[in-house]
Backbone as CSV, one residue per row, in Angstrom:
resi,resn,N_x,N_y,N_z,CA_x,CA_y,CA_z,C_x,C_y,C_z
1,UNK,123.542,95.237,112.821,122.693,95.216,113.994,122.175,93.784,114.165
2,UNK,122.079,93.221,115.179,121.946,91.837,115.502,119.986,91.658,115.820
3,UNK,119.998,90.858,115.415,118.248,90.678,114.908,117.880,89.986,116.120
4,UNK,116.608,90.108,116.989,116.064,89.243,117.913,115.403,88.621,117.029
5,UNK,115.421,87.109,118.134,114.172,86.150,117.482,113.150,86.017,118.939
6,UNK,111.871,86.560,117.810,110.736,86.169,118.439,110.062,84.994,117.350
7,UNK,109.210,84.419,118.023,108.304,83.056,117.677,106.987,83.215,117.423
8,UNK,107.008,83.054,116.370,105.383,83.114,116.069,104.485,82.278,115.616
9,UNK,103.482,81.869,115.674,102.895,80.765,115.558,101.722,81.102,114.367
10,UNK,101.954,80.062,112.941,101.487,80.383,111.512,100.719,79.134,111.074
11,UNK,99.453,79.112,111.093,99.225,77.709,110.047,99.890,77.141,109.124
12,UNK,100.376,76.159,109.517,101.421,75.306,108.283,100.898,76.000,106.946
13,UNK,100.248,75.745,106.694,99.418,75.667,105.244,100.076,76.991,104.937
14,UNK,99.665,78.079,105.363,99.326,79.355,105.324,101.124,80.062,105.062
15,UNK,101.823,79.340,106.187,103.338,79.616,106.169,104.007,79.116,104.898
16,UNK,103.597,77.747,104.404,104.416,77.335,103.243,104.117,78.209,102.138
17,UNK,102.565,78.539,101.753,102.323,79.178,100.561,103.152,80.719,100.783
18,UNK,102.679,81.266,101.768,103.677,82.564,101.952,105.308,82.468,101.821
19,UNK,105.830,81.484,101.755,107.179,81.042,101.425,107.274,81.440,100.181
20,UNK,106.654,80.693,99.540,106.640,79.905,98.171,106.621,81.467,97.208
21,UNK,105.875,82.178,97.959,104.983,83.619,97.090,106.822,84.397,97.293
22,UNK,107.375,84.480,98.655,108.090,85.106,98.805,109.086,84.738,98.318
23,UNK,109.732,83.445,97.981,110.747,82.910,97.805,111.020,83.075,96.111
24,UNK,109.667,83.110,95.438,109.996,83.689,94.007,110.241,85.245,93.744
25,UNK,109.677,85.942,94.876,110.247,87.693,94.501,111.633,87.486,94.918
26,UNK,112.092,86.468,95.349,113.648,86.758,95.944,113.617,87.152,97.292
27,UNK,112.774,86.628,98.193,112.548,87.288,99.495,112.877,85.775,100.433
28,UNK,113.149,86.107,101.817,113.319,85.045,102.996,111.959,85.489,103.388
29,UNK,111.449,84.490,104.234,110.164,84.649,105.279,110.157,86.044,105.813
30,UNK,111.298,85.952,106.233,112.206,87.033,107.723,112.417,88.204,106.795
31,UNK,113.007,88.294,105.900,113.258,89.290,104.972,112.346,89.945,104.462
32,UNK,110.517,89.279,103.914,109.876,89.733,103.111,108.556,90.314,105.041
33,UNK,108.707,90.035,105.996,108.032,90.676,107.068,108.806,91.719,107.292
34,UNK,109.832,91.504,107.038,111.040,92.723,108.320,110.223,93.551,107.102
35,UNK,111.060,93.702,105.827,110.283,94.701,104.546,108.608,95.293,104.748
36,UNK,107.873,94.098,105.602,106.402,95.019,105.111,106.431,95.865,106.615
37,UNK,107.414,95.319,107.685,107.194,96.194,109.072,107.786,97.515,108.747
38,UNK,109.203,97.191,107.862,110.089,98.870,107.783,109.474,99.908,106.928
39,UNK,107.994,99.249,105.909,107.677,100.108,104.697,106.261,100.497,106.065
40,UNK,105.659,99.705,106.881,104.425,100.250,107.561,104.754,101.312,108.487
41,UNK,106.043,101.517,109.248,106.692,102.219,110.395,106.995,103.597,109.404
42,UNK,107.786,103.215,108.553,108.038,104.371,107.792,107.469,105.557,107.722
43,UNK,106.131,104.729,107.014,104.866,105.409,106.810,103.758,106.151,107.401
44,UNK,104.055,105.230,108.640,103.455,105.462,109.713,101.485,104.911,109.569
45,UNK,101.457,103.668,108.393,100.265,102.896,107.847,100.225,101.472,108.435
46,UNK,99.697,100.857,108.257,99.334,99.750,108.031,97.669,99.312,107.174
47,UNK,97.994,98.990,106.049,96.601,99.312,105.162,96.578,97.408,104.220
48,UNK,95.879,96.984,104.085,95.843,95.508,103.379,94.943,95.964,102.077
49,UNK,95.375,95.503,100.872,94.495,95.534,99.943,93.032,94.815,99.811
50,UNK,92.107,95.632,99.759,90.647,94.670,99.801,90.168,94.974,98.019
51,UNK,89.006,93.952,98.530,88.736,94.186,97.024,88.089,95.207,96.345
52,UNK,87.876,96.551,96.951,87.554,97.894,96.617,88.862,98.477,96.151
53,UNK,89.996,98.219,96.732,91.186,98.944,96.140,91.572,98.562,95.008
54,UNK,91.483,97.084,94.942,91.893,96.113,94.238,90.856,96.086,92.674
55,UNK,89.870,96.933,92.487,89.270,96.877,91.470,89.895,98.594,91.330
56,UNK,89.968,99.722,92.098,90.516,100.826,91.406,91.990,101.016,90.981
57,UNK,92.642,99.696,91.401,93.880,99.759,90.722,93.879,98.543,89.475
58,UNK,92.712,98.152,89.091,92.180,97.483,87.744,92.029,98.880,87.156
59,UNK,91.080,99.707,87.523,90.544,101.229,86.883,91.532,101.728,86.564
60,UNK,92.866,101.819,87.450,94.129,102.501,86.959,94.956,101.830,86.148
61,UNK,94.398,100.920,86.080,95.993,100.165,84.912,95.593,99.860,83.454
62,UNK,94.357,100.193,83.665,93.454,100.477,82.328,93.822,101.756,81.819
63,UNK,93.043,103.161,82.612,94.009,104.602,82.369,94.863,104.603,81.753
64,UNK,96.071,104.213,82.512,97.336,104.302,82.438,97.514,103.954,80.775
65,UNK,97.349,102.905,80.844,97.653,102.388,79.473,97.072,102.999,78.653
66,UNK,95.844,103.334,78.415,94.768,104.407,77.408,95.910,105.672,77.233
67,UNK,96.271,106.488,78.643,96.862,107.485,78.770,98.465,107.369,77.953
68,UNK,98.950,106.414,78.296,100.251,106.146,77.440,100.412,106.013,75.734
69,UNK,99.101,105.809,75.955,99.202,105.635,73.712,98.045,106.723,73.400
70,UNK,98.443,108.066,74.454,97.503,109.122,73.923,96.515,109.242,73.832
71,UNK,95.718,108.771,74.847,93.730,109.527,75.114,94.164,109.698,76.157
72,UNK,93.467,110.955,76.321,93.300,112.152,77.221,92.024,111.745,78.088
73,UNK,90.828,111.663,77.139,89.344,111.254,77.404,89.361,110.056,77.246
74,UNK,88.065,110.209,78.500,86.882,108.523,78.223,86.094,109.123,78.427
75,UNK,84.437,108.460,78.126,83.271,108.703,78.605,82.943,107.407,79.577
76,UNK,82.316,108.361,80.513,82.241,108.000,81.580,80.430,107.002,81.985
77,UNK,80.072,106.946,82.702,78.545,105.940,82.588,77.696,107.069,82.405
78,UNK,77.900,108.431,82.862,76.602,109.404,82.652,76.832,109.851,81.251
79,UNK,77.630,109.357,80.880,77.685,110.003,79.386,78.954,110.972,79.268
80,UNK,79.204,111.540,80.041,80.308,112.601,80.004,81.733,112.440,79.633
81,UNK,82.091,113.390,79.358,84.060,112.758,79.008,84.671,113.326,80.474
82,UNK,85.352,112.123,80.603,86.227,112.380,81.735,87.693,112.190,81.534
83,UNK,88.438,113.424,82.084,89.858,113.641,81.925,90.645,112.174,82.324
84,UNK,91.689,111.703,81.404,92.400,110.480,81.973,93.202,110.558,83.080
85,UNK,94.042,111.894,82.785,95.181,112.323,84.045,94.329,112.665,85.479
86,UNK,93.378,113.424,85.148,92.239,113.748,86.250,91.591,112.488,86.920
87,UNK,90.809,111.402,86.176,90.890,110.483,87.183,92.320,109.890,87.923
88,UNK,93.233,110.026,87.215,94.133,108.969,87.195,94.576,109.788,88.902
89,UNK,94.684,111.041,88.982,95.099,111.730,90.418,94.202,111.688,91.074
90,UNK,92.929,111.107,90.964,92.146,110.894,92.145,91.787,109.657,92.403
91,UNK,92.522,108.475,91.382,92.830,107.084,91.754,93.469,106.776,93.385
92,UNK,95.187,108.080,93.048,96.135,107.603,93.422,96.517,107.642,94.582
93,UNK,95.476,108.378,95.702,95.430,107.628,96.913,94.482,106.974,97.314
94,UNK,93.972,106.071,96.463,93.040,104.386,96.622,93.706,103.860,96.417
95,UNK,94.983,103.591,95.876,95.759,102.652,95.318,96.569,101.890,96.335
96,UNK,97.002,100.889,96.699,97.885,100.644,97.644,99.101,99.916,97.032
97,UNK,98.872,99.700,95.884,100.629,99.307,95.183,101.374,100.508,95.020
98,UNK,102.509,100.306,95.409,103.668,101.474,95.520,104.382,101.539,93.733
99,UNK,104.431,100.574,93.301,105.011,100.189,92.084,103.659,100.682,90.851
100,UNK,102.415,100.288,90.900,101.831,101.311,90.072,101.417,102.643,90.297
101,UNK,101.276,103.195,91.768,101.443,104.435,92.053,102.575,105.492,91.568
102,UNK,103.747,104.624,91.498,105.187,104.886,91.113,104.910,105.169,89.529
103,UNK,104.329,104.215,88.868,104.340,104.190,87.249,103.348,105.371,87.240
104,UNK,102.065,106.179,87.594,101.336,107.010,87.340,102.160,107.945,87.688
105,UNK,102.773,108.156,88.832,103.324,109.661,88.725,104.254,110.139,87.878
106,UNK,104.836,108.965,86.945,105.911,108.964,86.259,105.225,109.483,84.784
107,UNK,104.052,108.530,84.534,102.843,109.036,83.360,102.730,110.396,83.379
108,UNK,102.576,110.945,84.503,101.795,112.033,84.694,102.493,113.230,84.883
109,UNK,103.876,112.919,85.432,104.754,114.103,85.708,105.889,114.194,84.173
110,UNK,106.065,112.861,83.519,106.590,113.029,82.174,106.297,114.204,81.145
111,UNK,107.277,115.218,80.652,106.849,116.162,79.828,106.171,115.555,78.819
112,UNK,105.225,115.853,77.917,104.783,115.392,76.614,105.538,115.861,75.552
113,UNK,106.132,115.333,74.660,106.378,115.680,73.268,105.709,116.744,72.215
114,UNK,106.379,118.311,72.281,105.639,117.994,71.501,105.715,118.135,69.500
115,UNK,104.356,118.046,68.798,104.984,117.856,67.653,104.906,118.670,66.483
């Protein structure tokens, strides 16, 4: 399918560093927008990470890891124990990375061993 070009107008500054970010995942300019338009349409979203999401997917990658070498529990600030898998599913639509959303359901839907 043959691609239109439209023109858009980017602060130098702003365009090179977004290069630079994209050009090490292995992405073109053109390649790493077309990707965030086909994953927002898809979805039918458009959502930017702020720094409220961005500290509960700190909260989750902490979990996660606790949860992977076997605690179940934490205690929580009131004192209480709180389930790991249980927060971890009410993280997981605050989260806006697809790739650690991806790794929790994988945590979480994995049978356990047992021994």
């Amino acid at each position: 399918m043959p691609k239109t070009f439209k023109a858009f107008r980017f602060n130098p500054e702003l365009y090179n560093n977004f290069k630079q970010l994209v050009s090490a995942s292995g992405y073109t300019v053109t390649g790493a927008l077309e990707k965030f338009m086909t994953v927002s349409v898809e979805n039918g979203i458009l959502t930017f990470p702020t720094a409220r999401s961005l500290d509960y997917e700190a909260q989750a990658k902490i979990l996660l890891a606790w949860y992977k070498q076997g605690q179940y529990w934490y205690v929580g600030e009131d004192q209480e124990e709180i389930s790991i898998p249980g927060r971890l599913l009410t993280l997981l639509p605050l989260i806006h990375s697809a790739e650690l959303k991806a790794q929790i359901e994988k945590a979480l839907t994995k049978p356990k061993r047992k021994s």
